[in-house]
N, C-alpha and C positions, 0 to 999 in steps of 0.2 A: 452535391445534390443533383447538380446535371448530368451528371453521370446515371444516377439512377432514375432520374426519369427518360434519360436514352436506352435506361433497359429495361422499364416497366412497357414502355414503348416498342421495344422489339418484342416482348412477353404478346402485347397483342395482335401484332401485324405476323407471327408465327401462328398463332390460332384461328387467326381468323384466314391465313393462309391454309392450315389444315384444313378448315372446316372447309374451306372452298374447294380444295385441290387434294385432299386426300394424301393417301402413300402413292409414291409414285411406282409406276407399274414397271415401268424400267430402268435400270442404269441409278439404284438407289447406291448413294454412298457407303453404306453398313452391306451393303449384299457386298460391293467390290472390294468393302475390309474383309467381309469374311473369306474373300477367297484369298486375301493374304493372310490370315491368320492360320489356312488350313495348309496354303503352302507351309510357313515357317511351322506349324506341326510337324507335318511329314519328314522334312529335312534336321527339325532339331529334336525331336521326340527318339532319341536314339536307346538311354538306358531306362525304359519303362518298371523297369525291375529293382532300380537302386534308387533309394528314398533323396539323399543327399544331393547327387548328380543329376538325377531328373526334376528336384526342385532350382536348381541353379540352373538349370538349360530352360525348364517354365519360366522363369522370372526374367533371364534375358530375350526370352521371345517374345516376351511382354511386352520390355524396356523397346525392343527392336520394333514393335507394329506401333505403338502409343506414340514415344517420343517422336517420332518426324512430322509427323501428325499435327503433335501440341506445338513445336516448334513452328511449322508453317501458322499456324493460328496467330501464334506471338507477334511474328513478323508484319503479318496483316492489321495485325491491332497499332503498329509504328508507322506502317507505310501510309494509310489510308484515313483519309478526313473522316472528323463524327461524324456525317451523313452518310459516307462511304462503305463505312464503320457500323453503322447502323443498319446499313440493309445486310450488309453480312453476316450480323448478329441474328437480324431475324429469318434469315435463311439455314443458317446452322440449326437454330432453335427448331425452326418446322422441320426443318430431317432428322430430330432428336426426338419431337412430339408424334405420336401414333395415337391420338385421339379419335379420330374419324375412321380409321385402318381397324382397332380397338371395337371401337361401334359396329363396324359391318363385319366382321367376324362374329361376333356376339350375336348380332341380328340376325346372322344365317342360321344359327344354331337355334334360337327361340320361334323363330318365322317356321321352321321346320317342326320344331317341337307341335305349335299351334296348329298347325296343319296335320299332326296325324302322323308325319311322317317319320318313322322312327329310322330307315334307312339312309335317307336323306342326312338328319341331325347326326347318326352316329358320323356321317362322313366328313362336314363340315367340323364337328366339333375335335374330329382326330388331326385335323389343320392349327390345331390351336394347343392339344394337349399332348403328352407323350403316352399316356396313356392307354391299356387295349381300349380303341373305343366298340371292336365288335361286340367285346361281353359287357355293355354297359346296357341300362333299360333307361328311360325317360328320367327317372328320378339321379339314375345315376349321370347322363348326359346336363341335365342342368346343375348337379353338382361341380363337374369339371368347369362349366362353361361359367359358371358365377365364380370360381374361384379364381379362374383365368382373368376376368373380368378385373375383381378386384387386385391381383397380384399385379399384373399391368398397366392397370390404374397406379398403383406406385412406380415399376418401375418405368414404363414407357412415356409419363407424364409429369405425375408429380417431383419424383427424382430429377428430374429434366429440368422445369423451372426452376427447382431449388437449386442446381447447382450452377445454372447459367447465372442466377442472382448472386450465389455468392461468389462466383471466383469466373464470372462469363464465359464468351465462348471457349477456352481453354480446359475450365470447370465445367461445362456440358459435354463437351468431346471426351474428357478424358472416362465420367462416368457411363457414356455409352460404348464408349471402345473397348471398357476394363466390361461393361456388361454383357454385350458379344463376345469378349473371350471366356467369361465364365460360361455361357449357355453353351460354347466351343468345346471347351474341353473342363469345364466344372466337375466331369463326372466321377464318382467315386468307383471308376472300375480300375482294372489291373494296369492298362494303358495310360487312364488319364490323372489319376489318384494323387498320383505326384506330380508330374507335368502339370497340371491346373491347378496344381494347393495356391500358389501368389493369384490369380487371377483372381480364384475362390473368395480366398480371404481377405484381396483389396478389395474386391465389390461388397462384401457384408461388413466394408466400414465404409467407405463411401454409400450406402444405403441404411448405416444404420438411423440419422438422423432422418433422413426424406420418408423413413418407412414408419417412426412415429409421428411424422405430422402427416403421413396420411392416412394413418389409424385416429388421429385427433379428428381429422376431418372429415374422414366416413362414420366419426361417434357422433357429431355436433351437428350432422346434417342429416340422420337418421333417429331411429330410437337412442338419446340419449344415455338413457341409464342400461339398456341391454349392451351397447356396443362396451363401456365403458368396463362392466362387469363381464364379459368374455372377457374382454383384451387383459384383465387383470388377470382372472381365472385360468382361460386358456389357454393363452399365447405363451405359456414357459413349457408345456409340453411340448407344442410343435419341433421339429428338427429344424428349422431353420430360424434363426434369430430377428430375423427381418420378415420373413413372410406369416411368421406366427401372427405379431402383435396387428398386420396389416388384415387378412385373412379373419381371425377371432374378432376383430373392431367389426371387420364390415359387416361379418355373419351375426352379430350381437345386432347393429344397427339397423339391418336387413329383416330381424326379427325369423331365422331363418338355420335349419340344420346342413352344416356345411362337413367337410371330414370324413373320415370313420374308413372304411374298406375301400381300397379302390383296385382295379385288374390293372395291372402291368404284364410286359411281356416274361419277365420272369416268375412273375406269378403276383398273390394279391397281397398287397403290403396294406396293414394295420396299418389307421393312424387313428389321432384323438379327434374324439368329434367337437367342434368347432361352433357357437351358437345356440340359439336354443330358440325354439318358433315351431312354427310352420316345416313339412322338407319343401325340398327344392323344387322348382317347376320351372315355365317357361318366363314366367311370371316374375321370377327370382333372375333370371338372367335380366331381363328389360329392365329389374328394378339397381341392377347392380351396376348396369350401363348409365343410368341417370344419375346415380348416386357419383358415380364419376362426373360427366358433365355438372351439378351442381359444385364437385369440389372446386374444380378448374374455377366455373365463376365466381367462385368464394375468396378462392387468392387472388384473381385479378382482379375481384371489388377492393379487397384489404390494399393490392399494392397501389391502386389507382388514388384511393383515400391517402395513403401516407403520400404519396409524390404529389399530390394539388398541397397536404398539411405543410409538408418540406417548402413547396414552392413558393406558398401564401409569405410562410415564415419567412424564409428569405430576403420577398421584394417588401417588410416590413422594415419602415424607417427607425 
C-alpha cells in the first residue's frame, strides 16, 4: 500500500508541476528522443519496399530506441531511496503529462476563433493538426481543434497516469516512447507502412485500455446518455480503434458534431460523423479543454479516496 500512495503522490506533484511550469520550451526529453528515432529511421529504414524485412528492421529500431531507456529507468528504481525515487517518479510523470501544453494550444485556436480572426486560428490550429488548415472555415477549425483536444486528452494524459500507476515509471516511459514512434513513422505510406507496422500496433494495445476509460470519463462528466450512445453507435466506424471510442464519447458528451469531411494535403478524406448536437465552435473547443481538466480531477479525487481507504485500513488494529 505504500507503494501506491508513493504514487498517487507523485500523480500529484507531476500536475501540479505541469500546471505551474508547463512544457518546457527547451531541451524537452521526447524532442531529443525524437531526434533519435529519426536517426535510427534514416540508417535502418533501408527495404521500404518488402513487407517481411522492413517489418523486422521496424521492430528492432524499436527494441534499439525503447530498451535503453526502460533499462536506465529499472536501474534507478534499485539504486535510489523511496524519496529519491519519488521525485524521479514525478518528474518523469510531468514530461509524460501535456496538460497545460494541451490547454494553451487549444486556447490559441478558440481565443482566435472568438476574436474574429479566421487567419490567425487557421495558423495556430495547423500547429496541432495535420490537416490543410488553409481550406478549413471556423466550423471547420474548431472541429480539428475539439478533436485534438480530446484525442490528447487520452493520449498525452490520461494514457500517462494510467500507465505510470500500473507498471510506473517504466509503464509511462515505454507508452510515450512507443507513442513518439508511432506519430514518427505510424504512417501508412510507401516508406513508413512497413517500418512502423510494430510501433503502430504496440501503441493501439498499449492505448487500448487508457482509451476506454477516457471515453468512460469524458461520458460521466458530460451528457451522460449522448456520450455513452455515440461511443456505442459510432466509435466501430472510425478507423482507428482507440481514437474512435475516445473521440464518439466525448463528441456524444459535448453534446456536439464532430467528423465527417476534412482537407488533407492529399486531398479530402471522408470520415463518419462523430456526435450529434450542436456544430462545432469556439465554444466547443473551451468546452472540450475543461472536460479534460475535470477528467484529471476525477482520477486524482478517485486515487486520493482509495490511498487515505488503503491507509485508514492498514493502520486498523
Amino acid at each position: 500500500m505504500n507503494a501506491f500512495i508513493l504514487a498517487v503522490t507523485a500523480c500529484f506533484i507531476a500536475v501540479v508541476l505541469d500546471r505551474w511550469l508547463g512544457e518546457p520550451r527547451r531541451w524537452h526529453p521526447l524532442v531529443g528522443f525524437g531526434h533519435v528515432a529519426a536517426f535510427l529511421e534514416q540508417r535502418m529504414n533501408r527495404l521500404p519496399e518488402r513487407m517481411a524485412g522492413s517489418m523486422v528492421l521496424g521492430f528492432l529500431a524499436l527494441l534499439i530506441a525503447v530498451i535503453p531507456v526502460l533499462a536506465a529507468a529499472e536501474w534507478l528504481r534499485w539504486w535510489l531511496g523511496n524519496w529519491e525515487y519519488l521525485l524521479v517518479q514525478a518528474v518523469v510523470l510531468y514530461f509524460a503529462l501535456s496538460i497545460r501544453g494541451l490547454t494553451e494550444h487549444g486556447r490559441a485556436v478558440s481565443d482566435a476563433l472568438h476574436g474574429g480572426d479566421l487567419e490567425n486560428a487557421r495558423e495556430q490550429v495547423g500547429r496541432i493538426v495535420s490537416r490543410d488548415a488553409a481550406a478549413l472555415d471556423d466550423n471547420g477549425i474548431a472541429i480539428a481543434a475539439t478533436e485534438s483536444m480530446l484525442e490528447n486528452g487520452a493520449d498525452a494524459v490520461f494514457a500517462s497516469l494510467f500507465w505510470f500507476l500500473v507498471a510506473g515509471v517504466p509503464g509511462v516511459l515505454l507508452h510515450r516512447l512507443v507513442n513518439t514512434l508511432d506519430a514518427m513513422w505510424g504512417y501508412r505510406t510507401d516508406r513508413y507502412q512497413y517500418f512502423g507496422r510494430a510501433a503502430a500496433r504496440l501503441d493501439d494495445v498499449l492505448n487500448w485500455v487508457p482509451a476506454r476509460l477516457t471515453a468512460l470519463t469524458y461520458s460521466l462528466l458530460g451528457d451522460v446518455r449522448g456520450g455513452f450512445r455515440c461511443w456505442r453507435a459510432q466509435a466501430p466506424a472510425w478507423d482507428s480503434p482507440n481514437a474512435g471510442p475516445v473521440m464518439a464519447a466525448g463528441a456524444g458528451a459535448l453534446s456536439v458534431v464532430l467528423g465527417g469531411p476534412a482537407p488533407y494535403a492529399s486531398g479530402i478524406k471522408q470520415r463518419p460523423v462523430l456526435g450529434e448536437g450542436e456544430p462545432a465552435s469556439a465554444e466547443t473547443i473551451d468546452a472540450a479543454i475543461q472536460l479534460v481538466h475535470r477528467g484529471v480531477w476525477l482520477w486524482l479525487g478517485l486515487l486520493a479516496a482509495v490511498a487515505i481507504i488503503g491507509w485508514i485500513a492498514s493502520a486498523a488494529p
